[in-house]
Each structure stands twice: as C-alpha cells, then as structure tokens.
C-alpha positions as CSV (number, residue, x, y, z in Angstrom):
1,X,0.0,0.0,0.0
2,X,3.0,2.1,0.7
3,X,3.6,2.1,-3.4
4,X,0.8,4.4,-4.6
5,X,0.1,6.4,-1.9
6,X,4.5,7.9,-1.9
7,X,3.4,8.1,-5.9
8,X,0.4,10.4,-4.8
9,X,2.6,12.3,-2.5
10,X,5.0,12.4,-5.5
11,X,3.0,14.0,-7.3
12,X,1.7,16.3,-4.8
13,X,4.7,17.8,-3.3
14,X,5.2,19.6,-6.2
15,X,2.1,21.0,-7.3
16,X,1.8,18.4,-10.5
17,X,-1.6,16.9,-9.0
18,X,-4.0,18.9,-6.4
19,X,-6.4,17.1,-3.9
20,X,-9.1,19.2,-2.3
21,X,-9.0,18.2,1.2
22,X,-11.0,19.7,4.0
23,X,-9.7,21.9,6.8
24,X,-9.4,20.6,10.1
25,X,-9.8,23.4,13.0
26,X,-8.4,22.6,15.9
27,X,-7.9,24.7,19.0
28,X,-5.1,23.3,21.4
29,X,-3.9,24.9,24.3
30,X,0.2,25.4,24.3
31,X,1.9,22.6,26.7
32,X,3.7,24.1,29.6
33,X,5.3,23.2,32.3
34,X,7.5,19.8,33.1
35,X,4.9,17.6,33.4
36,X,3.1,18.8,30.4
37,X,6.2,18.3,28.4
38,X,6.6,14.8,30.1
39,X,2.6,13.4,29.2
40,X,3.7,15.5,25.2
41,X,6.7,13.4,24.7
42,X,5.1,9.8,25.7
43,X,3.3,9.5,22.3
44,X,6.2,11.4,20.7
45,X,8.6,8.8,21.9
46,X,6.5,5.4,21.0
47,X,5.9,7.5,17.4
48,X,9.1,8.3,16.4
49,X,10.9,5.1,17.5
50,X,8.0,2.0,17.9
51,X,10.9,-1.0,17.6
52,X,13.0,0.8,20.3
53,X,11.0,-0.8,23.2
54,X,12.6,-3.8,23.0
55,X,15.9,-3.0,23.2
56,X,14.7,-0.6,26.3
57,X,13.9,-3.8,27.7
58,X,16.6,-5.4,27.2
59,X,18.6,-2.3,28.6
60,X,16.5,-2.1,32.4
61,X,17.0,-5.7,32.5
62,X,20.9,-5.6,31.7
63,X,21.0,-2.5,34.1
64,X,18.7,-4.3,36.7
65,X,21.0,-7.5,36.7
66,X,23.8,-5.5,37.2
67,X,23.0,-4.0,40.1
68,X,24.7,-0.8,39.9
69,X,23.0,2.3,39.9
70,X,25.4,4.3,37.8
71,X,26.1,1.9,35.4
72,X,22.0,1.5,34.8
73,X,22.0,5.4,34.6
74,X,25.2,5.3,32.3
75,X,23.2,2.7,30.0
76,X,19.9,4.2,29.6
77,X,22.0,7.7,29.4
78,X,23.7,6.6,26.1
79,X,20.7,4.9,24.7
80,X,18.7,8.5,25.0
81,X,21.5,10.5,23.4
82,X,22.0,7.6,20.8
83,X,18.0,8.2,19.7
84,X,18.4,11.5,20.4
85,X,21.1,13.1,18.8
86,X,20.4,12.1,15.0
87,X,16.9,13.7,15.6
88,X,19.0,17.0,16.9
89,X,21.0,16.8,14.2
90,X,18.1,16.7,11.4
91,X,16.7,19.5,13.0
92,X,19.4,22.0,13.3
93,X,20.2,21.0,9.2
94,X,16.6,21.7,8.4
95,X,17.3,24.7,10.0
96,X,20.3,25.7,8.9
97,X,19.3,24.6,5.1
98,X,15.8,26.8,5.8
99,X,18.0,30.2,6.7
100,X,20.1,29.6,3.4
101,X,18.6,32.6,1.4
102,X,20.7,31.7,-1.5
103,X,18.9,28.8,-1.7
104,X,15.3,30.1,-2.2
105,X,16.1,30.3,-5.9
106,X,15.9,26.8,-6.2
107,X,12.7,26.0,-4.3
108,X,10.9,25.0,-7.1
109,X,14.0,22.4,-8.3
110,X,14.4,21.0,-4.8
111,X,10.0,20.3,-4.7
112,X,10.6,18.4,-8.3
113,X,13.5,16.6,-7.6
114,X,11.5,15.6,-4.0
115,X,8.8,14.4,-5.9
116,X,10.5,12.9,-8.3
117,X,12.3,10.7,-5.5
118,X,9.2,9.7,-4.2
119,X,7.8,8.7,-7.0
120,X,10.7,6.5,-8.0
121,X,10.6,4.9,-4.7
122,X,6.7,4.3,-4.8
123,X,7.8,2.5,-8.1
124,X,10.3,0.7,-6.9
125,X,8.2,-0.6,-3.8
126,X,5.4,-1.2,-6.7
127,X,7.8,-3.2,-8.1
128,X,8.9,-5.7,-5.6
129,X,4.6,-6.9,-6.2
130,X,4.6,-6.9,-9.4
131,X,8.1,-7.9,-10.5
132,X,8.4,-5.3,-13.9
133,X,11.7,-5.1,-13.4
134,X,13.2,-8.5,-12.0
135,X,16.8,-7.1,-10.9
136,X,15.2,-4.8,-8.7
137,X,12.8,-7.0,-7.3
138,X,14.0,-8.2,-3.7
C-alpha cells in the first residue's frame, strides 16, 4: 500500500496533482510546564521510534541485573542521546538549510526533484509486487 500512496505524495509535493481536502480546526492549548512536556513526549517517543521498546527492555534488564545504579544510569544515558542526537542533528540541518537565502532560488528544483524521488521509490516498492523489473525485485 506504501507504493501508490509515496506516488500520490510524489506527485503532490510539487504541485503536479492537487487534492481538495477539508480543513481541520483545531484549537489546542500550548503545553507548559515539566509535566506537560513529560505526558507531550510519551506519544512522541512510541511514534518516532516504535521497535526501540525492545531493546529498552533489554537495557533495564541488563541495568537491573547489574545491580549498579550508575552503570544503569550510564546505560539508559547513552541509549537516549543515541536516539536522540540524530533527531537533533536533522533538526538544526533543516534549519540551517531553511535560513540559506541563496537557496530560495531553487525551491521549485528541490519540490521536483523531491517528488521525483518519491515517486521512483513508490515504483520501486510497486515493483517488488509486481516484478516489472526482476533485478530490482527483492
């Protein structure tokens, strides 16, 4: 199912096909304080990295077997910055790339070439189904 709907996207990203989808109106209220942030980042944290529970599991039980408080601390420390820093990373780059005014020129280039890309890789998962291309078929 992944196959047609990145074409779809493909095609939308850069204006080439145009859906008329409804607005949703939402009114949220702005999370603030600690434990606001804390209850915000549990479905953030199971959304950006699903898989990652079981090797948490397998972290709290090495930690727990250990015994050793700072070595369990140490553990779970490097785990978090391990998930966390590539996420860090993306973000500043986005950032940084967003700020490039030199790069507003090519908007329009980097939107077709995106599309482009997903389209190829909605074919390409398309293809592993249907077999068209049998070298690329895995």
């Amino acid at each position: 199912m992944l196959g047609p709907v990145l074409i779809v996207l493909g095609l939308i990203w850069p204006g080439w096909l145009r859906l008329p989808l409804p607005a949703l109106r939402m009114r949220a209220k702005p999370i603030t304080g600690m434990w606001g942030a804390f209850v915000l980042g549990m479905p953030f944290s199971v959304a950006i990295c699903p898989f990652c529970t079981s090797a948490l599991i397998v972290l709290l039980g090495v930690a727990a077997s250990t015994g050793s408080l700072s070595f369990g601390v140490a553990l779970l420390l490097a785990f978090a910055l391990g998930r966390a820093m590539p996420i860090l990373l993306g973000a500043m780059a986005v950032d940084w790339l967003e700020n490039l005014s030199g790069l507003s020129r090519f908007h329009k280039v980097f939107e077709v070439i995106g599309g482009i890309l997903l389209i190829l890789s909605g074919l390409y998962m398309l293809n592993a189904y249907f077999v068209v291309v049998p070298g690329l078929a895995v």
